[in-house]
BAFI-3210 file (N, C-alpha, C; in Angstrom, 3 decimals, decimal comma, padded with zeros to 6 digits):
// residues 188
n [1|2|3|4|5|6|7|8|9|10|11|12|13|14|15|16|17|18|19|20|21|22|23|24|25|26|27|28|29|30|31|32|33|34|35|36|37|38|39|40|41|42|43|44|45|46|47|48|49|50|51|52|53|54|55|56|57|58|59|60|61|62|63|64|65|66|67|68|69|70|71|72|73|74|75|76|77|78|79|80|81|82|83|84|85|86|87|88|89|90|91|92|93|94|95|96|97|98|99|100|101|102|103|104|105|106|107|108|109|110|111|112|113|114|115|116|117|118|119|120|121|122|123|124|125|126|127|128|129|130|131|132|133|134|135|136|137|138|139|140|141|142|143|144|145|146|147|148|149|150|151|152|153|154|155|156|157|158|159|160|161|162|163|164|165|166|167|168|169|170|171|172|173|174|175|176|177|178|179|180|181|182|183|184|185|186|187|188]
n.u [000,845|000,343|002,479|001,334|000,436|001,086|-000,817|-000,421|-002,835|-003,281|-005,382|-008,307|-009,457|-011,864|-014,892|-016,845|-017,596|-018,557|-019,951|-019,233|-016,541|-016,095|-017,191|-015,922|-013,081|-014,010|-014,643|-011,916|-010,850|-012,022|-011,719|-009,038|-008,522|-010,312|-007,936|-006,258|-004,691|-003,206|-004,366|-002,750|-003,068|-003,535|-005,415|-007,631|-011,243|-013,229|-014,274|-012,743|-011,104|-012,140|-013,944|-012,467|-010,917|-013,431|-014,387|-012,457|-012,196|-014,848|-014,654|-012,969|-010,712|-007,586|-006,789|-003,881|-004,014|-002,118|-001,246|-000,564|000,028|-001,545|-003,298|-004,937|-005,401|-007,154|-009,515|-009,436|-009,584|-010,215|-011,766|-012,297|-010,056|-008,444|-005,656|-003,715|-001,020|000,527|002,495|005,284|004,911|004,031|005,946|007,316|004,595|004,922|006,816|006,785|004,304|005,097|007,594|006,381|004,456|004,105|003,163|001,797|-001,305|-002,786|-005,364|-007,988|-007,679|-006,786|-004,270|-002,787|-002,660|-002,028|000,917|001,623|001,770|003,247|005,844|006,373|006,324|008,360|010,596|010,841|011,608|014,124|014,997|015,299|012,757|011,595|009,307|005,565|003,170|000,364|-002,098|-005,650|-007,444|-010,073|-013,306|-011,550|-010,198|-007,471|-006,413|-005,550|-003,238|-001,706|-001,595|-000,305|002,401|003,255|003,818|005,929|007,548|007,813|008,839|011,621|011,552|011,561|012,550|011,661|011,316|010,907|008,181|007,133|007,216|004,983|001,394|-001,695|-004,891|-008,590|-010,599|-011,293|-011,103|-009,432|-007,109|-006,661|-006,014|-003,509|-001,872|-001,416|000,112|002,263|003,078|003,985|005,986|007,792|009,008|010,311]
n.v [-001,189|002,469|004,783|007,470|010,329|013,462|015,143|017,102|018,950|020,518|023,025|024,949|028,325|028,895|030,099|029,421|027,108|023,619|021,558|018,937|019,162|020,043|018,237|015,919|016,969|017,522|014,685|013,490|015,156|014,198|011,220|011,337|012,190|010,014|007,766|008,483|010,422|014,146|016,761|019,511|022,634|025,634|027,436|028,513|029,663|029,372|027,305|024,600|024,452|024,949|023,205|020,832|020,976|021,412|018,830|016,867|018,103|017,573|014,483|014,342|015,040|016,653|019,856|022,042|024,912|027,179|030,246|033,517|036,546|038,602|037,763|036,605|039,332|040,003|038,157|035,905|033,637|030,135|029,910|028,127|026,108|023,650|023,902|027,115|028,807|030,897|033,192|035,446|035,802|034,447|032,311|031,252|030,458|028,058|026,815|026,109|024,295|022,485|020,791|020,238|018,310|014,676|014,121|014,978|016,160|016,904|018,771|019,911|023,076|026,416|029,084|029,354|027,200|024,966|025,900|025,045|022,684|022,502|023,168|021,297|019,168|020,049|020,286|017,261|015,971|016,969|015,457|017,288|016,786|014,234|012,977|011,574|012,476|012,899|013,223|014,329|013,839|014,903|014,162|014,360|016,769|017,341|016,309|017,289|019,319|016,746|015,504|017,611|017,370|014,832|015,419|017,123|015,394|013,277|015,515|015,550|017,823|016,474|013,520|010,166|009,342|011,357|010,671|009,475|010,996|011,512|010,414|009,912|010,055|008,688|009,083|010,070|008,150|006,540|007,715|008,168|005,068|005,612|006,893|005,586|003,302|004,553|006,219|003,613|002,774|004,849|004,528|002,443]
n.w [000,000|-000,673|000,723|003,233|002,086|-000,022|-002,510|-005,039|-006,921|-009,951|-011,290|-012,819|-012,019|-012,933|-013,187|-014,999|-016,790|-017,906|-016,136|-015,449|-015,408|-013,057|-011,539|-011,793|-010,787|-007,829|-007,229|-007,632|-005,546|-003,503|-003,290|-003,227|-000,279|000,492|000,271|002,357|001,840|001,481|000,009|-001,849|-003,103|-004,884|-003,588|-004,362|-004,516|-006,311|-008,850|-010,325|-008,199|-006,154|-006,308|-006,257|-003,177|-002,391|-002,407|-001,160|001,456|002,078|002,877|004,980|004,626|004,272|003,309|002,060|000,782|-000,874|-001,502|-003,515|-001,636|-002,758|-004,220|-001,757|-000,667|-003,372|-002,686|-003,532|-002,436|-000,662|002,278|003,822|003,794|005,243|005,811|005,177|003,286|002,392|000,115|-001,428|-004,200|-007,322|-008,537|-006,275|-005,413|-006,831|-006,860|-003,817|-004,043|-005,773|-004,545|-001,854|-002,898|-003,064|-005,744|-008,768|-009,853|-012,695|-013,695|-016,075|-017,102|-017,747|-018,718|-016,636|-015,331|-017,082|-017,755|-015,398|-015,168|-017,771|-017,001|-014,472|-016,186|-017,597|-015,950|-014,905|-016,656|-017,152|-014,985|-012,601|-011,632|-009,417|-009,524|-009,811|-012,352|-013,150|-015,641|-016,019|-018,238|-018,957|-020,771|-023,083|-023,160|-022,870|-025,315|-027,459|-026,347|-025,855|-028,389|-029,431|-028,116|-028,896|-031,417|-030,942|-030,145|-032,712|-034,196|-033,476|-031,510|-028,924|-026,920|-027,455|-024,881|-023,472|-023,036|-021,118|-018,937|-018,065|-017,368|-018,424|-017,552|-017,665|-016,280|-012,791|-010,778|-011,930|-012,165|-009,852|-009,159|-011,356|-009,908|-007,187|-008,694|-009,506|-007,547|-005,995|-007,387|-007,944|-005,213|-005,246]
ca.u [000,000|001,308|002,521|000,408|001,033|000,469|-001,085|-000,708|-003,638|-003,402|-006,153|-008,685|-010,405|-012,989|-016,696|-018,134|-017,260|-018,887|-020,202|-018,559|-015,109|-016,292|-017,794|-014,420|-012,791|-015,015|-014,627|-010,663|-010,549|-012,883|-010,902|-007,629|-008,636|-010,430|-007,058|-005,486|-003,962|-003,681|-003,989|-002,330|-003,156|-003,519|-006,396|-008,652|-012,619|-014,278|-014,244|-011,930|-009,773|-012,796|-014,697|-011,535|-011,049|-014,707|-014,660|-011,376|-012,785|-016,132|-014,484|-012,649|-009,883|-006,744|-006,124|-003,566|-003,553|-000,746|-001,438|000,410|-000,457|-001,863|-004,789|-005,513|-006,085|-008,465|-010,690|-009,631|-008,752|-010,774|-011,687|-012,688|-009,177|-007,189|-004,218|-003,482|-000,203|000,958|003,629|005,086|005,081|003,442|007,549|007,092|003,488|004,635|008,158|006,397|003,523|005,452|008,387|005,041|003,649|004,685|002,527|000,512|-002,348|-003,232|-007,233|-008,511|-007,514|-006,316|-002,806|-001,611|-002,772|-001,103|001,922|002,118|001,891|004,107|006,748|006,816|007,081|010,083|011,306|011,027|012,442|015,477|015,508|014,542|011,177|011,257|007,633|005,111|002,491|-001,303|-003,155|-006,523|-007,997|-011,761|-013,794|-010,867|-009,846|-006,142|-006,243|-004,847|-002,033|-000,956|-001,450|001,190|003,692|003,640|004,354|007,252|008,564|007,978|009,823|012,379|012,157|011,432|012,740|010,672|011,570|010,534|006,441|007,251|007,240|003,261|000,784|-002,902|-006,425|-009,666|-011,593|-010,763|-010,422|-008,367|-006,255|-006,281|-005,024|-002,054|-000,671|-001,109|000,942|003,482|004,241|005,037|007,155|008,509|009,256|010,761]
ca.v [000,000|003,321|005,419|008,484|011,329|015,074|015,283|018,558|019,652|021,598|023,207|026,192|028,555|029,552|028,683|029,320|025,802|022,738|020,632|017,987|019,267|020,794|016,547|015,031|017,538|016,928|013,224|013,644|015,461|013,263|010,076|011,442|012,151|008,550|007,124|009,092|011,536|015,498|017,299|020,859|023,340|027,040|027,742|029,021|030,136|029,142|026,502|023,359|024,451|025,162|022,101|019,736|021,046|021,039|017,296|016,688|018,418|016,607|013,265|014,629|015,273|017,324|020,243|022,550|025,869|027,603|031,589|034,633|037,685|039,697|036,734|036,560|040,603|040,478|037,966|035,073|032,478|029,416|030,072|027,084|024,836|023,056|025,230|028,014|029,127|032,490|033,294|036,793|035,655|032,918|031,731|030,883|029,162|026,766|026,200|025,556|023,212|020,962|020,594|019,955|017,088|013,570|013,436|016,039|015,743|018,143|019,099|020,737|024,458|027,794|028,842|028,899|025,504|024,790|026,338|024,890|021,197|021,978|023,412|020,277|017,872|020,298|019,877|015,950|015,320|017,601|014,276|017,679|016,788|012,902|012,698|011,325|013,252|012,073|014,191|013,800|014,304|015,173|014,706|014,373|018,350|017,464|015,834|018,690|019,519|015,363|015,535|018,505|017,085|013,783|015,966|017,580|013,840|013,359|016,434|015,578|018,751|015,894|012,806|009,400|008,637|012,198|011,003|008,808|012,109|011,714|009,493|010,584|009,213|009,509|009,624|010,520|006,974|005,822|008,660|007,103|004,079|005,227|007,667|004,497|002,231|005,211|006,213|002,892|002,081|005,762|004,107|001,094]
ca.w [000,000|-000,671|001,908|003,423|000,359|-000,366|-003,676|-005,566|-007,701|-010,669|-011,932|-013,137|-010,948|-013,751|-012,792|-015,994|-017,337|-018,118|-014,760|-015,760|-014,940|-011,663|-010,993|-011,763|-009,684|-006,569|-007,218|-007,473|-004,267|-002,512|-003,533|-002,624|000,443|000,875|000,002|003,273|001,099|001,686|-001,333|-001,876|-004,224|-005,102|-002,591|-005,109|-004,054|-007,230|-010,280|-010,263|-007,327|-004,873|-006,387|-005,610|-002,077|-001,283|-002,442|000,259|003,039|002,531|003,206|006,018|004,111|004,812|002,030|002,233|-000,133|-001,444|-002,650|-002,962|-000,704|-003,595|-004,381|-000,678|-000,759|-003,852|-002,565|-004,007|-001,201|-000,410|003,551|004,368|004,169|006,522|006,486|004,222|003,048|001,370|-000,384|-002,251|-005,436|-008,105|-008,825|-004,967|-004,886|-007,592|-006,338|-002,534|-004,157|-006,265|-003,144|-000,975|-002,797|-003,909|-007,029|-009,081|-010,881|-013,723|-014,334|-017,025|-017,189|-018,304|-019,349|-015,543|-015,090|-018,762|-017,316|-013,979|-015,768|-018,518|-015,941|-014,539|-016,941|-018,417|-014,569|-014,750|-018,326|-016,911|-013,702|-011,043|-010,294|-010,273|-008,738|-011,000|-012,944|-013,966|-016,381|-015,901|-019,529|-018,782|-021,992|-024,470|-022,775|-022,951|-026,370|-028,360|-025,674|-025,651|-029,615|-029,615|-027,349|-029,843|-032,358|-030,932|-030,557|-033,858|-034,790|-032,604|-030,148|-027,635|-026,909|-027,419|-023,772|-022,205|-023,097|-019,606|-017,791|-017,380|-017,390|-018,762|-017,074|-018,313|-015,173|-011,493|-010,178|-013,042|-011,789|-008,458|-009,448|-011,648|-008,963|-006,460|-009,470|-010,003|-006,276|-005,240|-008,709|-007,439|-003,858|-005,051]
c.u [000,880|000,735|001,015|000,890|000,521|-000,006|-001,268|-001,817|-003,191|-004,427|-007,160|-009,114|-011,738|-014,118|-017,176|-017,612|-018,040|-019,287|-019,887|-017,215|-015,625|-016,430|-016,689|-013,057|-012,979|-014,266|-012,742|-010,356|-010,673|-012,079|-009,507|-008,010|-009,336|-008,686|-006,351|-004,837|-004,126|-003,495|-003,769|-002,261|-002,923|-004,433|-007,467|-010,111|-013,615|-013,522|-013,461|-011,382|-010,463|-013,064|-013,346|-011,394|-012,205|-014,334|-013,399|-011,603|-014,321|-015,620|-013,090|-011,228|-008,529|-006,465|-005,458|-003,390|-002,471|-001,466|-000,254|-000,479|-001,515|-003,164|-005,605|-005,918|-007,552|-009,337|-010,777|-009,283|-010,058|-010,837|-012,066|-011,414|-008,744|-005,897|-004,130|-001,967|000,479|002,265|003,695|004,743|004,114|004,306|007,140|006,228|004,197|005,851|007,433|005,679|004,105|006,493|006,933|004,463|004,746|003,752|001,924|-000,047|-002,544|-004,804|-006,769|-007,923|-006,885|-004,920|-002,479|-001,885|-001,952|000,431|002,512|002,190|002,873|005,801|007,145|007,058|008,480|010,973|011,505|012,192|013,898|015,957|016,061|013,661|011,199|009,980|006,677|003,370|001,442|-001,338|-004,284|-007,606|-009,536|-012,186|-013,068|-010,186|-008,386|-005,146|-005,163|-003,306|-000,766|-000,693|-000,436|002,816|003,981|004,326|005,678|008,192|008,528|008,674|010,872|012,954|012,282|011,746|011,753|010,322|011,127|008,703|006,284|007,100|005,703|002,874|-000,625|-004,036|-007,300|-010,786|-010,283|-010,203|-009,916|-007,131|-005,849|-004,995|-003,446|-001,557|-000,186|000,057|002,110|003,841|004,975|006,075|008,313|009,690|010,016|012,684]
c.v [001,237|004,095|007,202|009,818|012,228|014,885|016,911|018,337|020,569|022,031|024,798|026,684|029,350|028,697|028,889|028,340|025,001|022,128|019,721|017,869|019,206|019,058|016,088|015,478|017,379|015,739|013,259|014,085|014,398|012,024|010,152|011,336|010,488|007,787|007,526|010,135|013,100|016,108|019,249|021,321|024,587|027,783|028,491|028,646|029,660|027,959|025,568|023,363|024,531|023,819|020,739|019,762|020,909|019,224|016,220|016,685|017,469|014,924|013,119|014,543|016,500|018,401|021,968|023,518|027,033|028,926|032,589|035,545|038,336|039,095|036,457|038,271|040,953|039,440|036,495|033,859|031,677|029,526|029,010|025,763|024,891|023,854|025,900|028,601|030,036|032,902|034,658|036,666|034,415|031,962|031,186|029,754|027,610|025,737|024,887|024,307|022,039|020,791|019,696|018,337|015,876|013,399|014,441|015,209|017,325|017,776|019,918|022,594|025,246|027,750|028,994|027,355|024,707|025,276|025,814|023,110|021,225|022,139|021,499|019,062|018,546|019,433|017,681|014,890|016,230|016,384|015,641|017,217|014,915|012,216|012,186|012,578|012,330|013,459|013,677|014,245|014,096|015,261|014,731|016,126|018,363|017,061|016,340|018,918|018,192|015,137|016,290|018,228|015,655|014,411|016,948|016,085|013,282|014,006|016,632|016,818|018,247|014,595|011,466|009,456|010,030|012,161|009,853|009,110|012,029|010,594|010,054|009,267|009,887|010,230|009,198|009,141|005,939|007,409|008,459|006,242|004,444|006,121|006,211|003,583|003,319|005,796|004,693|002,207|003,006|005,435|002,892|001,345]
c.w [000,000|000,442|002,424|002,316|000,331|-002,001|-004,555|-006,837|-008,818|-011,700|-012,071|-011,727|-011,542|-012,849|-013,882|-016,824|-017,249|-016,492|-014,733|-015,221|-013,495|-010,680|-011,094|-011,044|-007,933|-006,093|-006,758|-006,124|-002,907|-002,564|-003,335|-001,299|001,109|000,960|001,544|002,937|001,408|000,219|-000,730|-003,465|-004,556|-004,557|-003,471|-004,943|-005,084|-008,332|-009,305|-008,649|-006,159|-005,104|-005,452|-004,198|-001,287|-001,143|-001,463|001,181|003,066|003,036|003,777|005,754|004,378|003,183|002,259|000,824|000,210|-002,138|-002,512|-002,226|-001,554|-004,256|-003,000|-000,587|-001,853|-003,579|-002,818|-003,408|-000,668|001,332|004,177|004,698|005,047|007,285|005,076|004,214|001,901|001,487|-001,120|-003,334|-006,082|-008,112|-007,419|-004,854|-005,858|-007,193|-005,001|-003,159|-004,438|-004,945|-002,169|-001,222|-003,585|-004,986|-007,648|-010,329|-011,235|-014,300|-015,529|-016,483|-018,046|-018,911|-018,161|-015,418|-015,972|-018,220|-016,321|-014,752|-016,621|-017,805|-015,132|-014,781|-018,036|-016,687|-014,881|-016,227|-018,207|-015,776|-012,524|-010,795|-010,466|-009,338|-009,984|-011,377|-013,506|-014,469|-016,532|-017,168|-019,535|-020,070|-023,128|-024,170|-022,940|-024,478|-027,197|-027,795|-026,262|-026,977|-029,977|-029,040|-028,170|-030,987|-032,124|-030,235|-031,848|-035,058|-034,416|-031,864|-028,814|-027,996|-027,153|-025,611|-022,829|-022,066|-021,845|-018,401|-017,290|-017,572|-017,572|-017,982|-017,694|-017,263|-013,847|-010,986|-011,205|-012,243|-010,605|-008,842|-010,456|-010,853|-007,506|-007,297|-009,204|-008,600|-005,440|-005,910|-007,653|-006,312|-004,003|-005,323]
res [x|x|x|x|x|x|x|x|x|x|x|x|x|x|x|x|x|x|x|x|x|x|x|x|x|x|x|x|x|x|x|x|x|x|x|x|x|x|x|x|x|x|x|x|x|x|x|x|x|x|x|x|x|x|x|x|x|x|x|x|x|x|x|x|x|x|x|x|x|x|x|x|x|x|x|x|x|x|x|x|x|x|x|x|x|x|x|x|x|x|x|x|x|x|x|x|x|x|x|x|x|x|x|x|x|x|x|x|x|x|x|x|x|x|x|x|x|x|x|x|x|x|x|x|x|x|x|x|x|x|x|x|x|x|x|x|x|x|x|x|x|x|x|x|x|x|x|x|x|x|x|x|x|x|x|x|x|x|x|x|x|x|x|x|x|x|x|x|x|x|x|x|x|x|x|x|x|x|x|x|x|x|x|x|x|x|x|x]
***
């Protein structure tokens, strides 16, 4: 069984999205937290990033957010988590999160979310981050991204061997199970 684990989150904080994401979010939270797991994220009040933490704390879940000062002034801070943690900067939250957790999972989102995932699968295909990575491809939502990163192995800007850096799910508890397969490969 794998050990007790921080799980970093990465994902939107839009609400005007699909309910679909917002449900596989939930579910993701909620199922980390079944597992024993704490998940840490970006403490975000609305869309993906509230939905995941509600679905943590509902099943008595531990979830620690990560903001800078300047998102806790306009408003944008989930008040309800476990512990909260603020930082000056964004360079900061993302440094602290990934450090924080043994595993991230990437939701559906924006271009920070797009940013904070492709950050570290550059980090892992450099052998810094050697934590493992799910992408949780809601709906076919990552298609395009995973279709572009084939094609820069195809064009050789990327190695065959750096498409090892992740691992894609389609749903939440398929996302379970390969962070359970890939932290205790991780651990071995």
């Amino acid at each position: 069984m794998t050990k007790k684990a921080t799980i970093c989150v990465y994902c939107a904080s839009s609400n005007d999205i699909d309910s679909r994401y917002k449900d596989d979010a939930y579910e993701l939270g909620r199922l980390i937290a079944a597992q024993g797991w704490d998940v840490v994220n970006g403490a975000g009040n609305e869309g993906l990033m509230r939905a995941c933490s509600d679905g943590a704390l509902s099943a008595r879940g531990k979830v620690v957010g990560v903001i800078p000062n300047f998102m806790v002034d306009a408003g944008w801070c989930h008040e309800g988590l476990t512990e909260l943690v603020k930082t000056n900067d964004m360079h900061e939250r993302k440094q602290l999160m990934a450090r924080m957790a043994d595993a991230c999972v990437a939701l559906p989102g924006g271009c920070g979310t797009l940013e904070e995932l492709m950050e570290v699968i550059t980090w892992k295909t450099l052998g810094i981050y050697p934590k493992p990575i799910v992408i949780l491809n809601t709906g076919g939502y990552y298609s395009p991204l995973l279709q572009m990163l084939q094609k820069a192995v195809d064009e050789h800007f990327m190695k065959e061997k750096n498409k090892q850096a992740w691992a894609v799910a389609s749903t939440p508890r398929e996302a379970i199970n390969l962070l359970h397969l890939l932290m205790e490969e991780s651990n071995n």
